[in-house]
C-alpha positions in Angstrom: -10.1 11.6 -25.8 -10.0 8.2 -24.7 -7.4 8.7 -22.3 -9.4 12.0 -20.4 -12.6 9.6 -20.5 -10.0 6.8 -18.6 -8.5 9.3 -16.2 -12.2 10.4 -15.4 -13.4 6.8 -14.6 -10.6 6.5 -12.7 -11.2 9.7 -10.2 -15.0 8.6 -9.9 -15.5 6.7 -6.8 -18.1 4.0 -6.3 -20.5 3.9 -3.8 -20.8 0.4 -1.7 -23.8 -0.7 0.6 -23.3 -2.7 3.2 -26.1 -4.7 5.3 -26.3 -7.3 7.5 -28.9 -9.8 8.4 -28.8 -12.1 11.6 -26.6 -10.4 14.1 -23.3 -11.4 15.0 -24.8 -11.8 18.5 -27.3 -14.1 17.6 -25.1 -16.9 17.9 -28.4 -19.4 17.4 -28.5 -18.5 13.9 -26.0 -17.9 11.0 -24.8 -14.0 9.7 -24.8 -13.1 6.3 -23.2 -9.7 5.3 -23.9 -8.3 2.3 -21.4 -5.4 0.2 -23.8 -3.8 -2.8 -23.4 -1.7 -5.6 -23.4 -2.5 -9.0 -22.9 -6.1 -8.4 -22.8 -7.7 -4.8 -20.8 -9.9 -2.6 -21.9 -12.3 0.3 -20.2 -13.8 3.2 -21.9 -16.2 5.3 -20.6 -16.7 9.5 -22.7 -20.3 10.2 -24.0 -20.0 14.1 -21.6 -23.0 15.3 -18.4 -20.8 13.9 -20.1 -17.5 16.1 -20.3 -19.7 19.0 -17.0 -21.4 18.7 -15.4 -18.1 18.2 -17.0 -16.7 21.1 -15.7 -19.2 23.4 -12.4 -17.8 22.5 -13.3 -14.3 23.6 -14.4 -16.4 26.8 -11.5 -18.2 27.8 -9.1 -15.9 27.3 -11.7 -13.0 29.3 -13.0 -10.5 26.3 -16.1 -11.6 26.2 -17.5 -8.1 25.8 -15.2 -8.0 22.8 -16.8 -10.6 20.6 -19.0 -8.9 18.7 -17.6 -6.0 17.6 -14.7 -7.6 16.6 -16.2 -10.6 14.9 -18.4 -7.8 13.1 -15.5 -5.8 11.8 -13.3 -8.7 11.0 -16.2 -10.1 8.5 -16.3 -6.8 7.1 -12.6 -6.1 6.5 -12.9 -9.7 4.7 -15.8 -8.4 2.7 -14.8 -5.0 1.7 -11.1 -6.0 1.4 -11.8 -8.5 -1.6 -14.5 -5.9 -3.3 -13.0 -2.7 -2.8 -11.5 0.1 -5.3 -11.2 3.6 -4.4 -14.8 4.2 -2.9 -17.6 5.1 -0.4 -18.7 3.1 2.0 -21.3 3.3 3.8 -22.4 1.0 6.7 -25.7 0.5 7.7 -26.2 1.2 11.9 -26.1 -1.9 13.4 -24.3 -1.0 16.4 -25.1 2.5 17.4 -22.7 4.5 19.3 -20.0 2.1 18.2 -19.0 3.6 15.0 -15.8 5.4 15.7 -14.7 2.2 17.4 -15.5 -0.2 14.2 -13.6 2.2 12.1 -10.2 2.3 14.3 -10.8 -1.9 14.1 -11.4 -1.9 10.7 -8.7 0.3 10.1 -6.1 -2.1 12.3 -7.4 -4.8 10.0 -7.2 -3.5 6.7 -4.1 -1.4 5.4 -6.4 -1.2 2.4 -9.6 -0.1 3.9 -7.3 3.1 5.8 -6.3 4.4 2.3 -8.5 3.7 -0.4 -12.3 4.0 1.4 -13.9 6.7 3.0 -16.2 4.7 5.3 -19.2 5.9 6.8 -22.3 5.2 9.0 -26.1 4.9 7.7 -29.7 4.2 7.8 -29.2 1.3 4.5 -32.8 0.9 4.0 -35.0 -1.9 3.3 -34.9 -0.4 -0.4 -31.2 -1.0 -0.7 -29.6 -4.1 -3.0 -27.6 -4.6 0.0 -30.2 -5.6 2.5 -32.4 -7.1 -0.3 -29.5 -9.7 -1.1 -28.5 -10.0 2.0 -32.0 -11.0 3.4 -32.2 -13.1 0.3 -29.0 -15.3 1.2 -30.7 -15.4 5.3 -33.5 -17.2 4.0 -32.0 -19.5 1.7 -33.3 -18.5 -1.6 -29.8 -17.3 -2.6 -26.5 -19.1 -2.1 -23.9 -17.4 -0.1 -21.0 -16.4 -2.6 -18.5 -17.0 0.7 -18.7 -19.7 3.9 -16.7 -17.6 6.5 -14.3 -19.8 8.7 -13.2 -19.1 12.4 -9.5 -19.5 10.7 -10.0 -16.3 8.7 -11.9 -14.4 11.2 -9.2 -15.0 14.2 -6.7 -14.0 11.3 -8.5 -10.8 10.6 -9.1 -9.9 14.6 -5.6 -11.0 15.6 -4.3 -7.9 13.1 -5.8 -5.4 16.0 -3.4 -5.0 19.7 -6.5 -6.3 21.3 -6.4 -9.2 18.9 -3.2 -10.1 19.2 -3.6 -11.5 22.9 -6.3 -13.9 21.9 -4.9 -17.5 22.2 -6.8 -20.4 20.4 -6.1 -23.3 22.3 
């Protein structure tokens, strides 16, 4: 019995939430991105890493890439440490640009491509995810994660587009 009660908790996928407060654009205040379900999971991007990143999209011309990429790359990092076999579903944040934050985040994570179904949603302000996540904007909850331009140009430089970027 206990094995059929194993297999079955096995087959069940979990649901994840993600939100995220301060946009990646906003490159005068810091990001946090928040993953949600049963427990949670913070990353925090601090402004001066956005704007230090950007300036790479700038000198090597993509600026128009920056903040997609920046976005999918904290999320691979996010749902890549969290993730089992699941749902995702990712608040709108970006509309229109779904089914190109999917390819990225499929370029970026081997993981992400075969274990979650990802899709695109209204989180609500009811959600754990964009309660935490506010929560960590503000200050009244430390970030679990200070996100580095290191791991985010590690993350982005897994895409073709990516791979052209030169930090120097």
């Amino acid at each position: 019995m206990q094995n059929k009660t194993q297999n079955l908790q096995n087959k069940v996928q979990k649901n994840y939430q993600i939100d995220q407060s301060g946009k990646i654009e906003q490159t005068n205040k810091d990001t946090v991105i928040c993953l949600a379900n049963g427990t949670w999971d913070t990353i925090l991007i601090k402004a001066a890493t956005k704007r230090s990143l950007l300036e790479v999209f700038r000198r090597n011309g993509q600026p128009r890439n920056y903040i997609l990429f920046t976005f999918c790359a904290s999320l691979a990092i996010l749902i890549e440490r969290n993730i089992g076999v699941g749902r995702i579903v990712i608040d709108r944040e970006y509309y229109g640009k779904e089914p190109i934050i999917k390819k990225l985040l499929e370029e970026m994570s081997k993981k992400i491509k075969e274990k979650a179904t990802l899709e695109f949603g209204l989180v609500g302000k009811t959600s754990r995810a964009d309660f935490i996540a506010g929560e960590v904007f503000s200050g009244k909850i430390k970030p679990k994660t200070l996100i580095t331009k290191k791991e985010l140009l590690k993350q982005i430089k897994k895409t073709e587009v990516g791979k052209q970027l030169k930090d120097a």
